[in-house]
PAPALO-748764 format. One line per field, with one value per residue (C-alpha): residue number from 1; residue in one letter; x, y, z. Coordinates in steps of 0.1 Angstrom, whole numbers. Layout:
seq = c(NUM|...)
type = c(A|...)
c1 = c(X|...)
c2 = c(Y|...)
c3 = c(Z|...)
END
This chain:
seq = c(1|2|3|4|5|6|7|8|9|10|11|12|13|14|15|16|17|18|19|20|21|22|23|24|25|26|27|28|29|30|31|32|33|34|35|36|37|38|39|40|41|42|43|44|45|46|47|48|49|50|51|52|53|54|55|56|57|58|59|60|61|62|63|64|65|66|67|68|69|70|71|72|73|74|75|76|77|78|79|80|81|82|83|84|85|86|87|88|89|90|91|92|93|94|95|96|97|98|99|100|101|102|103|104|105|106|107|108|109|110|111|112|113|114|115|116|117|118|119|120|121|122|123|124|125|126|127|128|129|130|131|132|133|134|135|136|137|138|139|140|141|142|143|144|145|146|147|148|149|150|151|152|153|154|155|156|157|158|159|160|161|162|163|164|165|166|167|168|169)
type = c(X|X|X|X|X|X|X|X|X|X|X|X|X|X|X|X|X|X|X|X|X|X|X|X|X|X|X|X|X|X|X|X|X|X|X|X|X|X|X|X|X|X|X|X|X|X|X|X|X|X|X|X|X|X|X|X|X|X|X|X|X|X|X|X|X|X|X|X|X|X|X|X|X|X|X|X|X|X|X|X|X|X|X|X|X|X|X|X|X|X|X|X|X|X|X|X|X|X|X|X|X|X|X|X|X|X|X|X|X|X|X|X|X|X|X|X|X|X|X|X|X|X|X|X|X|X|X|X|X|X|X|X|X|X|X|X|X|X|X|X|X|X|X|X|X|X|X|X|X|X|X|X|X|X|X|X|X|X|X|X|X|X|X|X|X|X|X|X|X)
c1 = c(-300|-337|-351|-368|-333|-315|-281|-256|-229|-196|-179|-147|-118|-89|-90|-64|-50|-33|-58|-92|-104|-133|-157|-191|-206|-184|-164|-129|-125|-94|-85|-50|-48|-16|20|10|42|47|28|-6|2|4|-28|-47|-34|-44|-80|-78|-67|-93|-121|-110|-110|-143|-165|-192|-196|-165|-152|-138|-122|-114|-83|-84|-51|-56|-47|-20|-10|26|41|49|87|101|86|50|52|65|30|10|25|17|-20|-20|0|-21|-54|-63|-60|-87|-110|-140|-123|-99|-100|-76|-90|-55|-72|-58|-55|-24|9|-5|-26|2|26|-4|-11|27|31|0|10|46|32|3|32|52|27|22|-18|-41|-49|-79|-72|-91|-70|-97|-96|-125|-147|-179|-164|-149|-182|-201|-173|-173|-214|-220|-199|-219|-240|-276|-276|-255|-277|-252|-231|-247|-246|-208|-207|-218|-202|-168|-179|-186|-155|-132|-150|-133|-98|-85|-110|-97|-94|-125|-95)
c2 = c(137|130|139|98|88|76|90|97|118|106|103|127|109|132|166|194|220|194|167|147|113|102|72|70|37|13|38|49|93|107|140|152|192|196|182|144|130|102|105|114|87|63|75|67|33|30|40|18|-11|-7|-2|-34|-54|-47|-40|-67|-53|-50|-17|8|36|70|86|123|143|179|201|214|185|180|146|124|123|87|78|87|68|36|38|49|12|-4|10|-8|-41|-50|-31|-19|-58|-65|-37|-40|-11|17|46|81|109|131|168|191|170|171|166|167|139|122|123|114|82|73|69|51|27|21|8|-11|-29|-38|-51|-88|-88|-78|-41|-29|4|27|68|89|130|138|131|124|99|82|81|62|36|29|31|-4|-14|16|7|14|41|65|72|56|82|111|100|95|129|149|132|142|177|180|163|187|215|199|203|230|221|208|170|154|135)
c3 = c(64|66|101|106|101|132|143|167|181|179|216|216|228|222|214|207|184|164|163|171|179|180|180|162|169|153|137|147|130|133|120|121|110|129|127|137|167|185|214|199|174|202|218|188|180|218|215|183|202|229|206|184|216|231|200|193|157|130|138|109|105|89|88|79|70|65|39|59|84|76|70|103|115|116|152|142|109|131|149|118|105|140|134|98|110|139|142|104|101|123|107|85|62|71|45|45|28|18|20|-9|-36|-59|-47|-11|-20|-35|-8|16|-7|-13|27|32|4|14|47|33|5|34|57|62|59|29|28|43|29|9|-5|-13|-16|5|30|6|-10|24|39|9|12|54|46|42|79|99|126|119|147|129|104|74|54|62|99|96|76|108|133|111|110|146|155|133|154|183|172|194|223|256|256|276|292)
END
């Protein structure tokens, strides 16, 4: 990033060993490294909810599953959909970057798909197989503050430095 361009630290919202969310400007990160449940599931779609409500510029978002974050039980995957139905809906752009290419990918993209297929709105979502590529697509919808995709680059890196740090709760 060039040092005259503007940017700024995402806001942690959630933070533990299985997970992080966070917000940078407009823009909804989540990283899941850990086995994604219910509860934490439900916490996001909450910040999600909150953010969607109060922002006065199209909020977005990106969804990271790592390499090894396994696949959500049936709960979590009922959320995930919630997420889609009713606040991906009222996003600029939602994309998922499926860490680890190949089959992981796959599976990664065959969830998100099934839930996007079934869902009563046009999809706002983007499958991509890394971050790069994630953050050239939510450039156009960033805020001017965070310094476009390489503003959104470093914000995801600082926030997947969080996972496994105490929530700011």
């Amino acid at each position: 990033m060039l040092a005259t361009e503007p940017s700024i630290s995402p806001t942690v919202m959630r933070a533990d060993a299985v997970h992080v969310v966070g917000v940078c400007g407009a823009t909804l990160i989540q990283i899941w490294r850990g086995a994604p449940n219910y509860m934490l599931s439900a916490e996001v779609n909450e910040v999600a909810r909150a953010m969607v409500a109060s922002s006065t510029h199209p909020v977005s978002s990106l969804f990271v599953v790592e390499r090894g974050s396994p696949p959500p039980d049936e709960a979590t995957r009922r959320n995930f959909a919630s997420f889609s139905r009713d606040l991906v809906s009222q996003m600029s752009v939602s994309v998922v970057v499926a860490e680890g290419g190949g089959f992981r990918g796959a599976l990664v993209r065959a969830v998100g798909v099934t839930l996007t297929t079934i869902l009563p709105h046009s999809s706002k979502f983007r499958f991509v197989n890394d971050v790069d590529s994630a953050a050239e697509l939510i450039a156009p919808y960033l805020l001017p503050a965070v310094g476009g995709a390489p503003g959104l680059l470093d914000a995801t890196s600082k926030l997947r430095a969080m996972i496994g740090a105490p929530s700011p709760r």
